[in-house]
C-alpha positions as CSV (number, residue, x, y, z in Angstrom):
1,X,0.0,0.0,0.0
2,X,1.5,3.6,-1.1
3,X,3.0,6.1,1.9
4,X,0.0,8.2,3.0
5,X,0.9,11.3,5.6
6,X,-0.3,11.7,9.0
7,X,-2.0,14.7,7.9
8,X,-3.5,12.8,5.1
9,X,-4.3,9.8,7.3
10,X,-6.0,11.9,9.9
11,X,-9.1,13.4,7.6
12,X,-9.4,10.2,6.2
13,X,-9.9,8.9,9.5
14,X,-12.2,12.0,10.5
15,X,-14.4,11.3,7.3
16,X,-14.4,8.0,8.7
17,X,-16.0,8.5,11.9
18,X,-18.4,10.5,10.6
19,X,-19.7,7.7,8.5
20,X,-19.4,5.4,11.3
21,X,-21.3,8.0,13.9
22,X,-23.7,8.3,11.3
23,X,-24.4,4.8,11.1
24,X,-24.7,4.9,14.4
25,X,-27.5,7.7,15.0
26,X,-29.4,5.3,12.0
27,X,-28.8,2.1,13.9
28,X,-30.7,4.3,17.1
29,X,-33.3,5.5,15.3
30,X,-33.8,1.4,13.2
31,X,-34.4,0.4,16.6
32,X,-37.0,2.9,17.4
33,X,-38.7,2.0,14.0
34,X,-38.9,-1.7,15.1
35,X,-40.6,-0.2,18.4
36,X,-42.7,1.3,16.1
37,X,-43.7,-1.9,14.4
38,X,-43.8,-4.1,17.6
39,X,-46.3,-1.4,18.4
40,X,-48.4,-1.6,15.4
41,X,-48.2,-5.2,15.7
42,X,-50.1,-5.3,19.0
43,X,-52.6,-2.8,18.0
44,X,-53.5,-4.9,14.9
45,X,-54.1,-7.9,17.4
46,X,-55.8,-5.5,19.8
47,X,-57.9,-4.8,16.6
48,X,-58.7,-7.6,15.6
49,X,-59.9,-9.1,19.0
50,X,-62.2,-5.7,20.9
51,X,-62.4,-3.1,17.7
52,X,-63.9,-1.2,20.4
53,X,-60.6,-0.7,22.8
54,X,-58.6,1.1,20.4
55,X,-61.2,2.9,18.2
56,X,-59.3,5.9,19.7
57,X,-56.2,5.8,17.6
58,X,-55.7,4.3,14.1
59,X,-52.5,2.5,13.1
60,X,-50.9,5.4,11.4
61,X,-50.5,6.8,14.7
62,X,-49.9,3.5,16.6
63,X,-46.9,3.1,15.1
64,X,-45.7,6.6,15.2
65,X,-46.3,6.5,19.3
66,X,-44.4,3.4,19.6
67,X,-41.6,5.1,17.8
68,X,-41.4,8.4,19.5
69,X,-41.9,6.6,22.5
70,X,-39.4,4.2,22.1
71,X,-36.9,7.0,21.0
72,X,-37.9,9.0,23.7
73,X,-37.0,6.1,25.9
74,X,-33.5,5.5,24.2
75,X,-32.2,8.8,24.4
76,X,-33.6,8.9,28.5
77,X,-31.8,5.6,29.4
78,X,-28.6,7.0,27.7
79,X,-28.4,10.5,28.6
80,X,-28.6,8.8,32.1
81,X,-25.3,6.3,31.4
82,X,-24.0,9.2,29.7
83,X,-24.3,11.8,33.1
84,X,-23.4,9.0,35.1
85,X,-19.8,8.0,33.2
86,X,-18.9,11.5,33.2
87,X,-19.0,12.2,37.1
88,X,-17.4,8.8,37.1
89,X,-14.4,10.0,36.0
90,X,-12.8,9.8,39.3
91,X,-14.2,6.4,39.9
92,X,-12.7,5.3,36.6
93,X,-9.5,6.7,38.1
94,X,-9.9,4.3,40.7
95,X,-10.4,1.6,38.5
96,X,-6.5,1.5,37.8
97,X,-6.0,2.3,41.6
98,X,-4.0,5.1,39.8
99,X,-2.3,7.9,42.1
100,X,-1.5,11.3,41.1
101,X,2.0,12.7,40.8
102,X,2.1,16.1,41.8
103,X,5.0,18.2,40.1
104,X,5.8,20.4,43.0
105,X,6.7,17.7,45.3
106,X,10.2,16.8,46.0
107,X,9.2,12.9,46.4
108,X,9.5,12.0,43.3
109,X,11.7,9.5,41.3
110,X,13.9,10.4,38.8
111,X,11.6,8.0,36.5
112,X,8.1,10.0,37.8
113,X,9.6,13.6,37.3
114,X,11.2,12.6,33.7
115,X,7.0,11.6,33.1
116,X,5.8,14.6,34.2
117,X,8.7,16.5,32.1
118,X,7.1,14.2,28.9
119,X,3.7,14.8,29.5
120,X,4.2,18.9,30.0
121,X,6.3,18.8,26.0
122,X,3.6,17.1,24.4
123,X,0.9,19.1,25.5
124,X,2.5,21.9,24.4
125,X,3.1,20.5,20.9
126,X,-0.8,19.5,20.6
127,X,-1.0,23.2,21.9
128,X,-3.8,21.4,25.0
129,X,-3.7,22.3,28.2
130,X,-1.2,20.1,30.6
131,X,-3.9,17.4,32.1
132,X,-3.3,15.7,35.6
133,X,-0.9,12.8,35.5
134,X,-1.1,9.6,37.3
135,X,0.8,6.9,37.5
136,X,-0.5,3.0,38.1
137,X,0.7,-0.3,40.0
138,X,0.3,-2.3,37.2
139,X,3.4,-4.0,35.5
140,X,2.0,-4.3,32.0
141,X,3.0,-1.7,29.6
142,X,0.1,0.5,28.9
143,X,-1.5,4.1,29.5
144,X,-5.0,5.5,29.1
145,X,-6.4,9.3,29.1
146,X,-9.4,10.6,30.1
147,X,-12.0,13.6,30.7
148,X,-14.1,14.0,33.7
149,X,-17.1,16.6,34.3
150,X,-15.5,19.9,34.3
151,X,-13.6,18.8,30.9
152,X,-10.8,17.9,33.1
153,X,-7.9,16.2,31.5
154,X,-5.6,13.0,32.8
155,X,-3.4,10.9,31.2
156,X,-2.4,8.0,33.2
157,X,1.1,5.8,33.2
158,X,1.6,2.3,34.0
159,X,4.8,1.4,36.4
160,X,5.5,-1.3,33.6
161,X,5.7,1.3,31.6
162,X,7.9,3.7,32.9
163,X,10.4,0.7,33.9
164,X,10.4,-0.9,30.5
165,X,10.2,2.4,27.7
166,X,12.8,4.2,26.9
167,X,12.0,8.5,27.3
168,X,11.3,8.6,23.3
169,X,9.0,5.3,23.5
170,X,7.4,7.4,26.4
171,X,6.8,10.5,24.8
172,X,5.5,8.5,21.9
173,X,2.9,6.8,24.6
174,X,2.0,9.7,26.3
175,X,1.7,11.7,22.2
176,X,-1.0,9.3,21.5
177,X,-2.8,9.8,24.9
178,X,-2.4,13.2,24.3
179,X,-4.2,13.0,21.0
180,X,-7.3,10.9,22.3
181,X,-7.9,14.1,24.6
182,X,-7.3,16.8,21.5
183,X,-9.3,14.7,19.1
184,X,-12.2,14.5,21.9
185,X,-12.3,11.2,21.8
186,X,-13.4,10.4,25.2
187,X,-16.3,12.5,24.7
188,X,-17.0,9.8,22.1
189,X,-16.6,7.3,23.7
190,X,-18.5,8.2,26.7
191,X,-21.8,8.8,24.3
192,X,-21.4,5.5,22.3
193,X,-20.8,3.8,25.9
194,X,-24.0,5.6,27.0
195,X,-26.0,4.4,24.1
196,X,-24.6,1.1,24.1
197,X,-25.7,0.7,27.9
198,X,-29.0,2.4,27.3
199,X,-30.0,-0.1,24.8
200,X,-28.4,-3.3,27.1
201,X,-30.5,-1.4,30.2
202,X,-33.9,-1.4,28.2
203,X,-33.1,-5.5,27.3
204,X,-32.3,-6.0,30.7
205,X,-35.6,-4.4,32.3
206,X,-37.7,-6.5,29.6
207,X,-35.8,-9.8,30.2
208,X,-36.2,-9.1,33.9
209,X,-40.1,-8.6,33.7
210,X,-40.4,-11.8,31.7
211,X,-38.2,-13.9,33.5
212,X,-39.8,-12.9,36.9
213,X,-42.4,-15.3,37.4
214,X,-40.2,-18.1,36.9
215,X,-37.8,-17.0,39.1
216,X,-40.1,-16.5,41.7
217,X,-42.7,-19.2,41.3
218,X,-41.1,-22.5,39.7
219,X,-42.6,-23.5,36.0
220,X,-46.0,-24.6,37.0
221,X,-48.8,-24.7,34.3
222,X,-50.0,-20.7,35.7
223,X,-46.6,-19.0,36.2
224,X,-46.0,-20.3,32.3
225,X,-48.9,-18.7,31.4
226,X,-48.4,-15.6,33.0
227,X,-44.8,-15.7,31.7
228,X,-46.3,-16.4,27.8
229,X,-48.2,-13.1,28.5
230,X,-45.5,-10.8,30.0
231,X,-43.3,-11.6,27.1
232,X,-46.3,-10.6,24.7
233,X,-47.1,-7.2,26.4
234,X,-42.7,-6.4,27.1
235,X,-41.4,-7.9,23.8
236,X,-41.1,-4.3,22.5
237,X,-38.1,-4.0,25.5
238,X,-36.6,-6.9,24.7
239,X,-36.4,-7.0,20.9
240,X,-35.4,-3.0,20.7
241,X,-33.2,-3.5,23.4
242,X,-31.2,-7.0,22.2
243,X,-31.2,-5.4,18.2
244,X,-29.9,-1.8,19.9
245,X,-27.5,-3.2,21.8
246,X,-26.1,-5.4,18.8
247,X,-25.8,-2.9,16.9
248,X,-24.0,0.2,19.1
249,X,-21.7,-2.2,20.5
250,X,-20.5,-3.0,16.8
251,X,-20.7,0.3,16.1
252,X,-19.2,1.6,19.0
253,X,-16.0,-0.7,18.8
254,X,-15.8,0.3,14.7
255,X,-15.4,4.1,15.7
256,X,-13.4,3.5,18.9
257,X,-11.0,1.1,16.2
258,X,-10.9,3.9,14.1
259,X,-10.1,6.7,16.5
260,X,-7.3,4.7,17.9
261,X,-5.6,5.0,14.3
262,X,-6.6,8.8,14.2
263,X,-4.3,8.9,18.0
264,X,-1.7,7.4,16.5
265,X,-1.6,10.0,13.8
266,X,-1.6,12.4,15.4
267,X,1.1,11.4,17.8
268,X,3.1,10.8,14.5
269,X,2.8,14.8,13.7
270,X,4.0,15.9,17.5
271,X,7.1,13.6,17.4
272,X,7.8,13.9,13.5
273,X,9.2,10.2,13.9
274,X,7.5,6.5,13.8
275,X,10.3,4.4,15.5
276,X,9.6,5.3,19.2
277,X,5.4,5.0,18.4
278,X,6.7,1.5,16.5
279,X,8.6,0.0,19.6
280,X,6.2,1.5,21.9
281,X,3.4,-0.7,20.2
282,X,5.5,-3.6,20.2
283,X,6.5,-3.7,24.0
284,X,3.1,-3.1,25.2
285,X,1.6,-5.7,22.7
286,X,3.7,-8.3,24.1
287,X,2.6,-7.9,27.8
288,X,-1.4,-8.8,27.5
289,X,-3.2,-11.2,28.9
290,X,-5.4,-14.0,27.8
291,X,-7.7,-13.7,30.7
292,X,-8.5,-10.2,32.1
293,X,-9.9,-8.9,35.3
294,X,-13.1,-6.5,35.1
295,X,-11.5,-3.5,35.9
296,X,-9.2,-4.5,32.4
297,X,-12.2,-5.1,30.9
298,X,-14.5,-2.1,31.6
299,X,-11.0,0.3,31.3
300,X,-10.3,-1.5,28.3
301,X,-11.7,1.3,25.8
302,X,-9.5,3.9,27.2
303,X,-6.5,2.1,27.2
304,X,-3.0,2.5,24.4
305,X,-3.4,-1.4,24.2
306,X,-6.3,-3.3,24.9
307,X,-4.7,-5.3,28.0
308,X,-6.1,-8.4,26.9
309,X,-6.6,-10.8,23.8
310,X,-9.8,-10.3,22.6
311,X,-10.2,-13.3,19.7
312,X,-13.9,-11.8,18.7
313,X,-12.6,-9.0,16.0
314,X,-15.9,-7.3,15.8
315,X,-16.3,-6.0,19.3
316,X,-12.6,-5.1,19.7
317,X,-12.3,-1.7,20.3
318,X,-8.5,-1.6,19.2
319,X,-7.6,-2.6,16.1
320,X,-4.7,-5.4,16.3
321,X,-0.9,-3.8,17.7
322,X,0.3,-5.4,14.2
323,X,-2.0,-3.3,12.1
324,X,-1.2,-0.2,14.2
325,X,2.3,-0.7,13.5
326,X,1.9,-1.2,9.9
327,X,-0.3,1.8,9.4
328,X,2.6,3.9,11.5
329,X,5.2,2.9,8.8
330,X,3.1,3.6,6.0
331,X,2.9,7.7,7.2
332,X,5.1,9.8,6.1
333,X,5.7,13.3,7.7
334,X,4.4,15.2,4.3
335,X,1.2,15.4,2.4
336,X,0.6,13.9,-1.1
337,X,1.4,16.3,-3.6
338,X,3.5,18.6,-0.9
């Protein structure tokens, strides 16, 4: 494949993830139109068994209530995940039991100042504010970043990390972390996450509803009865919320894939050099695990590598540390035609 520059490379990508949040926003509103149907579905039955009972509406509008509703329900649900991850950011820093390193303290390792020192040059080179910096216990090489309510910034360092990179392979870690918060890609993140769990929160109320009975009551020839009904009158929940939540998980691992490409551009145009990003990539790819812990997993999206080996390609929400690295050595520092 022909040399493409990081600038090149990083409207591709944007174009990209336009598409892709596009696709996203249809997916949403797909799901609202099989609410719709579901809807229309039950009113023809309703129909067809007591005229009478629904001689107030006619299907035309049926099916339009069962949309609006059904949107109305997905954007509630999500704009409550969504509020809820972003005063979680401090929580999330918990997650990697991550503590803060504070630049005016005279505490600090030669290895912690020489971190802070990295992080402060490539803010300035993405021209962002300097965000908080914490470093983690964890021996694997990795590093996330972050934006809390507040839009306040972190980037975050493993102790692997630090003990295993060299100060270029650091700065080349920290330039892509740097990017994510530049490119506002936690902002992203944090909405498609929101969506995602909105969906997976309506498919878990109507699963609960149905299931209830025979939780609570054993299988008997009444509680199966019951159960037959519940599913007829909550299906709407269950089939918006199992289709929804297909669909923005795929989507929202295709943009998060995407936007981890974008980071590594754009680290590429801070340090003007792939070989540090290249070797930074390959360390941290070789320390993963094949069987993560939740934290890994619900940190996972945020991460420079994801800390694990994820086999299913289609909810991954990094694309494979080989790919990275071949995409890295296919930018060049100069536009086409430059």
């Amino acid at each position: 494949m022909a040399a493409q520059s990081f600038f090149d490379r990083q409207q591709a990508l944007r174009r990209l993830t336009r598409v892709l949040l596009l696709l996203t926003a249809l997916g949403a509103l797909g799901s609202a139109m099989v609410g719709g149907l579901l809807t229309l579905m039950v009113y023809v039955h309703a129909e067809s068994s007591d005229p009478a009972a629904v001689a107030w509406i006619d299907a035309h509008h049926a099916f339009l209530a069962g949309a609006v509703a059904m949107v109305g329900l997905i954007a509630l649900v999500a704009l409550v995940h969504w509020a809820i991850y972003r005063h979680r950011g401090r929580a999330m820093r918990g997650i990697f039991a991550a503590r803060r390193l504070d630049g005016a303290g005279s505490s600090l390792a030669l290895a912690e100042r020489q971190l802070l020192n990295v992080v402060n040059e490539m803010a300035l080179a993405a021209s962002v504010p300097v965000p908080d910096v914490y470093l983690t216990d964890d021996a694997a090489i990795n590093s996330f970043a972050l934006v809390t309510a507040g839009d306040e910034s972190a980037v975050g360092v493993s102790a692997g990390a630090l003990d295993a990179l060299s100060r270029a392979e650091l700065q080349a870690m920290v330039a892509h972390e740097i990017a994510h918060i530049r490119n506002g890609d936690a902002r992203i993140n944090l909405a498609l996450l929101a969506l995602s769990r909105g969906f997976a929160s309506i498919y878990d109320f109507g699963t609960a509803v149905i299931g209830y009975p025979l939780r609570r009551f054993g299988s008997n020839g009444i509680v199966l009865m019951l159960t037959f009904y519940l599913a007829m009158a909550f299906a709407i929940f269950f089939v918006v919320g199992a289709v929804g939540r297909l669909t923005s998980r795929l989507l929202q691992a295709a943009v998060a894939r995407q936007r981890e490409y974008l980071a590594d551009a754009a680290a590429l145009q801070f340090l003007r050099q792939a070989a540090p990003l290249v070797s930074a990539l390959e360390k941290a790819g070789r320390c993963r695990v094949d069987k993560p812990n939740r934290p890994a997993r619900q940190a996972a999206f945020m991460m420079f590598v994801l800390p694990y080996r994820d086999r299913f390609w289609l909810v991954r929400t990094h694309p494979r540390v080989g790919r990275r690295i071949a995409a890295v050595r296919r930018m060049t520092p100069e536009p086409a035609g430059r």
